[in-house]
mmCIF file of the C-alpha atoms, coordinates in Angstrom:
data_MODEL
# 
_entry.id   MODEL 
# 
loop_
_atom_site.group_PDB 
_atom_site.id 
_atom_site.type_symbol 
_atom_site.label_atom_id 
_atom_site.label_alt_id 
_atom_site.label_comp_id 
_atom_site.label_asym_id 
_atom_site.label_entity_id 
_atom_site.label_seq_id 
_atom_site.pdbx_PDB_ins_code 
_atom_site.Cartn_x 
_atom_site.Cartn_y 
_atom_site.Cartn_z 
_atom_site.occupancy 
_atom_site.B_iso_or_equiv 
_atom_site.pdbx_formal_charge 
_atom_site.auth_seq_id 
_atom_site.auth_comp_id 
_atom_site.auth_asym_id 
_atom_site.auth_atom_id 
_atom_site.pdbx_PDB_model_num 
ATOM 1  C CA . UNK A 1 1  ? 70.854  155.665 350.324 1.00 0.00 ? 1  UNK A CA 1 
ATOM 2  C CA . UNK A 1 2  ? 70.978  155.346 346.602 1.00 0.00 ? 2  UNK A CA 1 
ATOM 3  C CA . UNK A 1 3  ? 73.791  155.577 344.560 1.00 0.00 ? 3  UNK A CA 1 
ATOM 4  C CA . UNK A 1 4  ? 73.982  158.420 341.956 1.00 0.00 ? 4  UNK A CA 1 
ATOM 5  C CA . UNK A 1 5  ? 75.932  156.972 339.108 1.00 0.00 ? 5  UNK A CA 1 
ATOM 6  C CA . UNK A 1 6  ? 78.083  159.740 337.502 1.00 0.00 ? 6  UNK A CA 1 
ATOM 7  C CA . UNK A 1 7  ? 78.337  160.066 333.986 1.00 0.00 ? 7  UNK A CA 1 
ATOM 8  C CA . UNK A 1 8  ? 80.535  162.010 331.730 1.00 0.00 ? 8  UNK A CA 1 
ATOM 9  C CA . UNK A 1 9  ? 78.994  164.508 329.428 1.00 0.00 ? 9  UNK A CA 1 
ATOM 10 C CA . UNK A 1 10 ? 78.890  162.643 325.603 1.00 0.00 ? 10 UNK A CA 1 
ATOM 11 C CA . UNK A 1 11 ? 81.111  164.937 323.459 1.00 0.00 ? 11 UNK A CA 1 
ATOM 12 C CA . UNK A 1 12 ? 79.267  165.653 320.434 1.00 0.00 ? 12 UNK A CA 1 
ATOM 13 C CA . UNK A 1 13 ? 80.614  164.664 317.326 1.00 0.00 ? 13 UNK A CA 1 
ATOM 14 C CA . UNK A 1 14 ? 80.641  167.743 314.681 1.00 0.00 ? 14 UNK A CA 1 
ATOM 15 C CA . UNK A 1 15 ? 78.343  168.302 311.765 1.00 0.00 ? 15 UNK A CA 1 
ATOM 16 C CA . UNK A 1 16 ? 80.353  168.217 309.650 1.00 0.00 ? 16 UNK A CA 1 
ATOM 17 C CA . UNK A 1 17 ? 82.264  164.890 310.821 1.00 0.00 ? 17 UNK A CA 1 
ATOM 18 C CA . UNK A 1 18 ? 78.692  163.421 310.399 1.00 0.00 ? 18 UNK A CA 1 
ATOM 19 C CA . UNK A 1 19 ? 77.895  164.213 307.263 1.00 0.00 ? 19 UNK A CA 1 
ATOM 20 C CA . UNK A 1 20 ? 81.328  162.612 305.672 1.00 0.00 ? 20 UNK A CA 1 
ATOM 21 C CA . UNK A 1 21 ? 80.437  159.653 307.828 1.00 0.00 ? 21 UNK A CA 1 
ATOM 22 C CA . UNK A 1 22 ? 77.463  159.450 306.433 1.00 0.00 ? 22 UNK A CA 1 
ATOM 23 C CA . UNK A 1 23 ? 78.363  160.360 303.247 1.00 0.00 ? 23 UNK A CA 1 
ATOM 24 C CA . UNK A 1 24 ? 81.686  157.353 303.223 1.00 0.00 ? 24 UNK A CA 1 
ATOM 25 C CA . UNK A 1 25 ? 79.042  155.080 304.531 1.00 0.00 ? 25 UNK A CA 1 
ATOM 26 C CA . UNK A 1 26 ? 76.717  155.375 301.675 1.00 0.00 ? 26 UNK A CA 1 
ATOM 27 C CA . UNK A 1 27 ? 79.531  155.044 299.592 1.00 0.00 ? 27 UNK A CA 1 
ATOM 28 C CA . UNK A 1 28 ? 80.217  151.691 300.746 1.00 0.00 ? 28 UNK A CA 1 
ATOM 29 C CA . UNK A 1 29 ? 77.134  150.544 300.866 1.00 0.00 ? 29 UNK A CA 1 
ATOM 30 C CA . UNK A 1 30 ? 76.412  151.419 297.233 1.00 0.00 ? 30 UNK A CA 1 
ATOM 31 C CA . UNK A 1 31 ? 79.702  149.663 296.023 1.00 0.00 ? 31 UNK A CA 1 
ATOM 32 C CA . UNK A 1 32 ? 78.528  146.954 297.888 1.00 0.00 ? 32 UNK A CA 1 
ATOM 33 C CA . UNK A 1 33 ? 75.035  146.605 296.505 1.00 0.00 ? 33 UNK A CA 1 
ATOM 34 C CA . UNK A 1 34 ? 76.537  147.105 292.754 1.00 0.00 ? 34 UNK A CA 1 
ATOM 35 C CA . UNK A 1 35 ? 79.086  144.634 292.938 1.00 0.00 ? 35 UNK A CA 1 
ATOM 36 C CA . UNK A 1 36 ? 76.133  141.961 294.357 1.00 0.00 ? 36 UNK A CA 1 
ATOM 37 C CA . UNK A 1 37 ? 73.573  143.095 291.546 1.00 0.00 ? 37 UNK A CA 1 
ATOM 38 C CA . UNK A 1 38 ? 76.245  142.750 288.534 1.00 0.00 ? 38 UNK A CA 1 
ATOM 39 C CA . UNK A 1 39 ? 77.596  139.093 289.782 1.00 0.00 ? 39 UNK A CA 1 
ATOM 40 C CA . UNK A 1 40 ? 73.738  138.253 289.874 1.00 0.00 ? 40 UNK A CA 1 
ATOM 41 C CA . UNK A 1 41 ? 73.021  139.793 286.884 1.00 0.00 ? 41 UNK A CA 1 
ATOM 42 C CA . UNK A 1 42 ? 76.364  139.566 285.132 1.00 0.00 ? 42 UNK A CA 1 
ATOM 43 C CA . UNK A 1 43 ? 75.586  142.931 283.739 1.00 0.00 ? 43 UNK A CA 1 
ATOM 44 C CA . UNK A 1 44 ? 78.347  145.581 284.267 1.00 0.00 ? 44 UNK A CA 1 
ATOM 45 C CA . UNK A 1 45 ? 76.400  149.038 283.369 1.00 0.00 ? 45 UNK A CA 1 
ATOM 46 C CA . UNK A 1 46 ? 76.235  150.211 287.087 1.00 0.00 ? 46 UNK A CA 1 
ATOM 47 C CA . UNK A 1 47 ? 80.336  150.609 286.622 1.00 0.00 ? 47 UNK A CA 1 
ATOM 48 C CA . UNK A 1 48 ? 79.683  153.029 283.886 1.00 0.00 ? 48 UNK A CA 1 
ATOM 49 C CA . UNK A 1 49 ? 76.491  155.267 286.125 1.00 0.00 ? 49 UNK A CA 1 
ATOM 50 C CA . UNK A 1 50 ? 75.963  154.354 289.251 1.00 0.00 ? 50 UNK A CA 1 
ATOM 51 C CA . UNK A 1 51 ? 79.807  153.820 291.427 1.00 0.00 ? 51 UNK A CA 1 
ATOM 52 C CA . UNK A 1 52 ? 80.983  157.108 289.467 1.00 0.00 ? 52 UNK A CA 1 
ATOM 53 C CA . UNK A 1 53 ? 78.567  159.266 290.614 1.00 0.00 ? 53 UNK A CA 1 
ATOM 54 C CA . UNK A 1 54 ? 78.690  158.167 294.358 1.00 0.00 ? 54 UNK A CA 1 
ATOM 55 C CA . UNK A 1 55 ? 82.483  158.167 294.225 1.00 0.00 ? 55 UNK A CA 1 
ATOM 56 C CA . UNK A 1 56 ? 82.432  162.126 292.999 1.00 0.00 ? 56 UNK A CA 1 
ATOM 57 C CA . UNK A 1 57 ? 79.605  162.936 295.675 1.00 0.00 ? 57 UNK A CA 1 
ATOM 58 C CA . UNK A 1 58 ? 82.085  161.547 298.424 1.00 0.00 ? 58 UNK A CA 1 
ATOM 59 C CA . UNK A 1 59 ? 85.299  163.467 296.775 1.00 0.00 ? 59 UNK A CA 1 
ATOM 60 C CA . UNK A 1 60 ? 82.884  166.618 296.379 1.00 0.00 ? 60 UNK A CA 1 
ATOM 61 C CA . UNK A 1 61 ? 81.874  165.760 300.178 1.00 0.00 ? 61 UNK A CA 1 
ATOM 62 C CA . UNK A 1 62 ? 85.231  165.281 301.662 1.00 0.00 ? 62 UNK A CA 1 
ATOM 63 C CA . UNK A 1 63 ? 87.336  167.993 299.305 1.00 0.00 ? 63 UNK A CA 1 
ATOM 64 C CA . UNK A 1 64 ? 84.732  170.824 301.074 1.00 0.00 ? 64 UNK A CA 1 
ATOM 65 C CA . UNK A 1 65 ? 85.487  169.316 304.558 1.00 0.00 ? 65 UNK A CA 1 
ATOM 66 C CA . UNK A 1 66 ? 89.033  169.231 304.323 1.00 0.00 ? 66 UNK A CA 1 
ATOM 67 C CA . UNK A 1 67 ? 89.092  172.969 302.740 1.00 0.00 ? 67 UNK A CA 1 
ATOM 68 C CA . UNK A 1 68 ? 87.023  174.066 306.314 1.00 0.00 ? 68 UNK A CA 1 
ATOM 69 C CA . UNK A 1 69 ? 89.053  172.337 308.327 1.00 0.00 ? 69 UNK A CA 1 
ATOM 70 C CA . UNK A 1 70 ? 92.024  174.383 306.560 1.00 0.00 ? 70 UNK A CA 1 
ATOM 71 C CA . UNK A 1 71 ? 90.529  177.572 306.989 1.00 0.00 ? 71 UNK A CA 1 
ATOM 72 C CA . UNK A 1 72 ? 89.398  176.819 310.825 1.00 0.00 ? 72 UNK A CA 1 
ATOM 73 C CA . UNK A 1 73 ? 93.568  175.843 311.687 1.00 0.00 ? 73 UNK A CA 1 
ATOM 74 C CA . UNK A 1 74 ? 94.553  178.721 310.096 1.00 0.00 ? 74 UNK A CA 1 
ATOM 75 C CA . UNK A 1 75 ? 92.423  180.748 312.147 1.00 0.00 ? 75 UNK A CA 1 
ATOM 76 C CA . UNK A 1 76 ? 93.363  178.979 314.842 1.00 0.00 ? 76 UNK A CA 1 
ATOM 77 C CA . UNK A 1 77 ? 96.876  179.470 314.039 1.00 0.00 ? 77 UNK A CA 1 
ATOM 78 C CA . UNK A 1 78 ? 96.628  183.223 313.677 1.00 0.00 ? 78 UNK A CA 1 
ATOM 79 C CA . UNK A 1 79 ? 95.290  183.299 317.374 1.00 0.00 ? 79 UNK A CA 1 
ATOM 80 C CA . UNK A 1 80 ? 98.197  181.505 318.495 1.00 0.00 ? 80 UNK A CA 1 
ATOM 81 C CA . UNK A 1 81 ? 100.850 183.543 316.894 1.00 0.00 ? 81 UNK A CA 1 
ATOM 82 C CA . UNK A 1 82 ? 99.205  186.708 318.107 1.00 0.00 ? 82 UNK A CA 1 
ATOM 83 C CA . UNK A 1 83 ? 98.733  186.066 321.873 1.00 0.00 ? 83 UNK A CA 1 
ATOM 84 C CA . UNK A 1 84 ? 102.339 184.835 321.735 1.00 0.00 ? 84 UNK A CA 1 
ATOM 85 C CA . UNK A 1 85 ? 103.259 187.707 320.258 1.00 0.00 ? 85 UNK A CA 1 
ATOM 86 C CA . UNK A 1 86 ? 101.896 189.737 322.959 1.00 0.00 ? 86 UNK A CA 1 
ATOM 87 C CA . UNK A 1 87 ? 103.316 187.207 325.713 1.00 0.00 ? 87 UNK A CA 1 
ATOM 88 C CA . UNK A 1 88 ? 106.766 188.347 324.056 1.00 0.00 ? 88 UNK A CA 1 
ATOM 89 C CA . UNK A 1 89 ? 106.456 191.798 324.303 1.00 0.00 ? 89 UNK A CA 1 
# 
């Protein structure tokens, strides 16, 4: 008889959750890559172009995450208060 191995259902990770990853990732990667091509090239321009405009696509990225998560714990707080409001009555 063969033994069934019994695995846990993966919990998905959230949309959302993946896109900052994704987006904090290519972040790095880009800061990274600059810092490499201006101590090759001793050229400094990508500090002026290239890191600003990945830095404000991850603060755009992560300011519209953190304003959802806001609105989904208030909702979630609003249930809360009203089923123990109920449970008090």
């Amino acid at each position: 008889m063969a033994l069934k191995w019994v695995s846990k259902p993966k919990k998905k990770i959230e949309y959302s959750k993946r896109v900052v990853a994704i987006v904090l990732s290519f972040c790095i990667i880009v800061t990274i890559f600059a810092m490499i091509l201006m101590w090759v090239t001793k050229d400094t321009s990508p500090l002026a172009y290239l890191i600003p405009s990945v830095f404000a696509e991850t603060g755009i990225v992560i300011s519209f995450y953190l304003d959802k998560a806001k609105k989904e714990n208030i909702s979630k707080g609003a249930r809360e208060n009203e089923s123990e409001l109920e449970t008090e009555t």
